[in-house]
N, C-alpha and C positions, 0 to 999 in steps of 0.2 A: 558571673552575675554578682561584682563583687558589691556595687553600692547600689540602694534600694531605689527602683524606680516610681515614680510616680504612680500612684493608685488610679488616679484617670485614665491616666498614658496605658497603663495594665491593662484594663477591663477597654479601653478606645473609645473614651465617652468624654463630654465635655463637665466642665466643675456645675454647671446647669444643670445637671440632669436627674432626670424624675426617679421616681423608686422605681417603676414598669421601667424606664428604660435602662435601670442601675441591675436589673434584672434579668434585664432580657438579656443584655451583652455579658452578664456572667455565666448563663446556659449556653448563649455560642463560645466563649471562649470556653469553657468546661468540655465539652463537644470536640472542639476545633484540638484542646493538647493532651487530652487524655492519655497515660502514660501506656498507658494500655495499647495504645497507637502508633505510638514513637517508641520501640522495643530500643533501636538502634540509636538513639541519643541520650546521651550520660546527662544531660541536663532538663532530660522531660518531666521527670520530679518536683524535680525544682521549680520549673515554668509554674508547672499544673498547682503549686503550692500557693504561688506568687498569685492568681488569678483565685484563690481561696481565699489570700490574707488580704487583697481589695477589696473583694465585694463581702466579708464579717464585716470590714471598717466603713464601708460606704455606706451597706445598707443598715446599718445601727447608726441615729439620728445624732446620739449624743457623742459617740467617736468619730463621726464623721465632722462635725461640730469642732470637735477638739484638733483633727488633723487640718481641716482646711484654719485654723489658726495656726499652728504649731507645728506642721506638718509631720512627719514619723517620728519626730521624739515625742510626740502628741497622746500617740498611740503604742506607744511602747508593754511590751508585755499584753499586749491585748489582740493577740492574732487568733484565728479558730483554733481549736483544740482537734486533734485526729485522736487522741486519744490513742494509739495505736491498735485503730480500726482497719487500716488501710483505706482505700481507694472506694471499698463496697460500704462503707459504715457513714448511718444519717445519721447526721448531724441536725437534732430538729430542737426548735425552739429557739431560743434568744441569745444574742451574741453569735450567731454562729452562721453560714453560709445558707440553713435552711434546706438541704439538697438530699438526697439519696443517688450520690454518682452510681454506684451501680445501675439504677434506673436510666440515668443519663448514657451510661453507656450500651444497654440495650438499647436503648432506642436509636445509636446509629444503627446498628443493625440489625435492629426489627426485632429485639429479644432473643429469648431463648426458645422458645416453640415454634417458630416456623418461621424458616429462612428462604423465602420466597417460594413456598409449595413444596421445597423439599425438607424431608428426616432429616431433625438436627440429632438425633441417633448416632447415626452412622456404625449401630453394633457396640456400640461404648455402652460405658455404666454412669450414668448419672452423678454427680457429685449431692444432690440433693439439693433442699434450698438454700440460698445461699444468707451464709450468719451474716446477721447484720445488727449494727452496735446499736446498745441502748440512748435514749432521747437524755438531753441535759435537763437540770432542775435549776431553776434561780430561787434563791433562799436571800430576803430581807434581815439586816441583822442591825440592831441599834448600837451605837457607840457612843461615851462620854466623849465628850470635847479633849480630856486629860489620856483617855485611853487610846486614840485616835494618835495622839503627839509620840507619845512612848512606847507604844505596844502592849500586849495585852495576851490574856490566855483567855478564852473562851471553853464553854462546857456546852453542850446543850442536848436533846433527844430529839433524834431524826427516824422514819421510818423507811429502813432499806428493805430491799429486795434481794437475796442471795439466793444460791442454788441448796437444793434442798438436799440437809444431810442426812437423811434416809436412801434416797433413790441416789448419790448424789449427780444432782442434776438433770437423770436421763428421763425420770419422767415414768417409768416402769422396769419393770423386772422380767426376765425369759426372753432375750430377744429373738426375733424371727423376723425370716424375709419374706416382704409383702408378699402375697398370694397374687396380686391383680397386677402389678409391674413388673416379680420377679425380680426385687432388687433394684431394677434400673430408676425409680423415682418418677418416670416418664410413662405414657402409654403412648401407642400410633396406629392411629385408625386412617381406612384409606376409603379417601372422597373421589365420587364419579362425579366427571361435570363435563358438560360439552366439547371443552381443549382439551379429554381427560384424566386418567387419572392422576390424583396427586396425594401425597403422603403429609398428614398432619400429625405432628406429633405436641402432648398436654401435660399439664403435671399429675401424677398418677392422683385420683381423687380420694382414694383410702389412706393413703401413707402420707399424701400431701407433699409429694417429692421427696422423703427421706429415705424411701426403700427397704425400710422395717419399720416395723411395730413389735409389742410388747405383750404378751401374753398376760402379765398380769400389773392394771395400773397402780403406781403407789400413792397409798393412802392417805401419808403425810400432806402432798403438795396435789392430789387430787390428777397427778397426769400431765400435772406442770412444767415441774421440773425446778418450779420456783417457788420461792416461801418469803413470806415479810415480817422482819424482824422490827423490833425497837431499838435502838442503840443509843447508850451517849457518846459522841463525837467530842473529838477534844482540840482545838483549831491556834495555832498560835499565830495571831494577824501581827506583821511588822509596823517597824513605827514612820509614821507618817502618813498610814490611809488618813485619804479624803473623803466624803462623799460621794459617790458613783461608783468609787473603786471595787474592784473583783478578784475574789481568791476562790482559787478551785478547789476540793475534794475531792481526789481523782477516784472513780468506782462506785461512787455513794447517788449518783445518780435513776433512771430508769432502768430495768432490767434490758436487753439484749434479748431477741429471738434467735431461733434454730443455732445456741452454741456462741452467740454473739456476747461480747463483753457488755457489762452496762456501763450506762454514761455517767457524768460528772456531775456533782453538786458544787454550783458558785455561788456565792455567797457577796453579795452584794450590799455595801456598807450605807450607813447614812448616820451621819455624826450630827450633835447637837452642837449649839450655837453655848458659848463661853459668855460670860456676863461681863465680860473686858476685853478679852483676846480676840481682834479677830484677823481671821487667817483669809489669806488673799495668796490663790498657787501654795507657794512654799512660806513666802511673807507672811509677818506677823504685824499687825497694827495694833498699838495702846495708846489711848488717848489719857494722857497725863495732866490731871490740875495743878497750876499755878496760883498762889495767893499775888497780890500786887506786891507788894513786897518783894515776893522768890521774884517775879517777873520784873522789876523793876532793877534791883541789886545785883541780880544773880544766884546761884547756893548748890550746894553739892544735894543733890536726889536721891532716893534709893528707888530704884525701877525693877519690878516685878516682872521677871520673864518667863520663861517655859519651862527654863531649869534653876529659877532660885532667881536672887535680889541680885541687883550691880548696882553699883554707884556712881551715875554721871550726872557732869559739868553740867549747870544750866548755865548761861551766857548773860548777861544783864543784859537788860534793855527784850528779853524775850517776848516776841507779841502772838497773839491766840493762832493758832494752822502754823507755826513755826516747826519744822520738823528735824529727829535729831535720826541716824541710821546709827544701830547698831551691829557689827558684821556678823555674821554666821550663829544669830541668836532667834534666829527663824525655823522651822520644822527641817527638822531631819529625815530627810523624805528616805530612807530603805527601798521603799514601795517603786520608785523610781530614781533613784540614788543620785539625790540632791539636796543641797543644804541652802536653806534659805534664810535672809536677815528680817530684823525687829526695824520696825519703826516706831518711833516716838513723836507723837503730834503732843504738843502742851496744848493748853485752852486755858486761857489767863479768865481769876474769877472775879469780879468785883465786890466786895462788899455791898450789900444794903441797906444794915444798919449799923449806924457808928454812933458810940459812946458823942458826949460832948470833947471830950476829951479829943478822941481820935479827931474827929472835924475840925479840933482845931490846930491839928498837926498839918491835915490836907491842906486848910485854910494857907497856913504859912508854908505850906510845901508851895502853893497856887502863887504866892509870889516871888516867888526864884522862877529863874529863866531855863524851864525845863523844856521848855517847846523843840519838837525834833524839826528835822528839814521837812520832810511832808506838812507838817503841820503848818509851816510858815509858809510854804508856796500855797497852801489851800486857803489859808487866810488872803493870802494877795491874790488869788482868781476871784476871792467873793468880793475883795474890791471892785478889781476890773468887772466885773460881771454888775454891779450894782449899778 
């Protein structure tokens, strides 16, 4: 699977298709390659990843936007995060596939408590519930227009969730094994019905599938296991984000249940607009005033860029939308490891008020034969035309 396939082609759905059915076809296809399922293919991973990093791209409006222009270099850097949750960790909230596969994977086969009427037991010990990784956080952060170009170091206080270092983590002190499961996490009670007997087995309701409890809760985190901190975070953003763009936090997100890692904090940028510069992709546009004069003569410029002044040719005879490219004096995108060029639009200004003096420069300028070619063919159509 050396070159990336098509994101439609992936999920089997047309470039049309709705968010229900951008949807739907990523729960059959999550279903259908479960690695879980294909023990014996060295590339079920991979598959099952592939049908992950579609449907984050499809069903997010604005990357799906960016890909169906641009296609995967579009969305580059922007696939789910697993966070290294594995296969059972939801991924909930924004930018992300939305899912709790482990859910997905019970339901081929009907969960963990009862596998068509018989003991999903079978004399075993329970593993207990199963961890599953904390929810992501999106975090709006503002940026200068100069901070945005260059990069930048960011400070700021966020309120995380860690495991609490008193207990750490467990949530109580003296452990012991549940009275009501015996350890196993599970109970099984047996149902008489007319076809009948049959054996159901539940998650035990004391321990709540862990298969112990704690004689004595601690007091810090109240039995949690978890405590919420203040922090300041210290985030160094590369140069060239844009607006929309995202940088993770890896762990600063939602806490994690039963032993679960928590999730990510991304950080989601929105830059302010420059009072001259404006940026188009990696392109830089500056629209440059000419006097009649520079436009007329020509003259050497000094042009304000991103990184300091240059000095370019103006060309005589310069007329307003005339555009000049300068190379590789455009945003240095890191963010996406691209360099982009400056353009130069003039806009020639006319004067409006002129000394005597000056008017009577234009005056005798007015009789020399300064008329261009356009000029003389528009005079001879308003002939013909009259």
């Amino acid at each position: 699977m050396a070159d990336k396939r098509d994101f439609y082609e992936v999920l089997g759905i047309s470039k049309g298709a709705t968010d229900a059915e951008i949807k739907s076809a990523f729960r059959k296809k999550a279903k259908e390659l479960h690695p879980d399922l294909h023990k014996d293919d060295p590339h079920a991973e991979e598959k099952f990843k592939e049908v992950q990093e579609a449907y984050s791209v499809l069903s997010d409006e604005n990357q799906r936007k960016m890909y169906d222009q641009y296609g995967h270099a579009g969305v580059a850097g922007h696939g789910p995060s697993t966070g290294g949750a594995g296969y059972g960790g939801g991924f909930s909230g924004f930018d992300g596939t939305g899912f709790d596969f482990g859910d997905i994977f019970d339901s081929i086969f009907g969960g963990s408590d009862n596998f068509g009427g018989f003991s999903s037991d079978f004399g075993g010990r329970s593993s207990g519930p199963r961890a599953t990784r904390g929810s992501d956080i999106l975090m709006r952060m503002d940026l200068t227009f100069m901070e945005s170009i260059h990069g930048c170091e960011k400070k700021f206080n966020i309120d995380v969730v860690e495991d609490c270092g008193n207990c750490h983590g467990k949530g109580g002190f003296d452990r012991e094994e549940c009275s009501t499961c015996h350890g196993k996490g599970t109970v099984t009670s047996k149902q008489q019905t007319i076809l009948g007997a049959f054996m159901s087995t539940t998650t035990c309701p004391d321990c709540r599938g862990a298969g112990y409890s704690y004689k004595r809760r601690c007091s810090e985190c109240n039995g949690k296991g978890k405590v919420k901190k203040n922090k300041k975070i210290t985030i160094n953003i590369p140069e060239g984000i844009n607006t929309g763009d995202r940088q993770r936090v890896s762990g600063k997100g939602n806490p994690g249940s039963n032993g679960g890692e928590n999730g990510d904090l991304y950080i989601e940028f929105i830059v302010d607009e420059h009072d001259y510069f404006v940026r188009q992709d990696d392109d830089i546009y500056l629209e440059v005033p000419l006097t009649l004069t520079e436009a007329i003569l020509g003259c050497k410029k000094e042009i304000p860029t991103l990184y300091g002044n240059v000095k370019l040719n103006v060309s005589a005879g310069t007329n307003s939308g005339d555009k000049e490219r300068i190379k590789g004096k455009g945003v240095d995108n890191q963010f996406r490891r691209h360099k982009g060029d400056m353009f130069v639009i003039f806009k020639v200004y006319t004067p409006k008020r002129l000394s005597r003096e000056q008017k009577n420069y234009i005056e005798k300028l007015n009789d020399t034969d300064l008329d261009t070619d356009e000029i003389k063919k528009f005079r001879r159509f308003t002939k013909e035309n009259d």
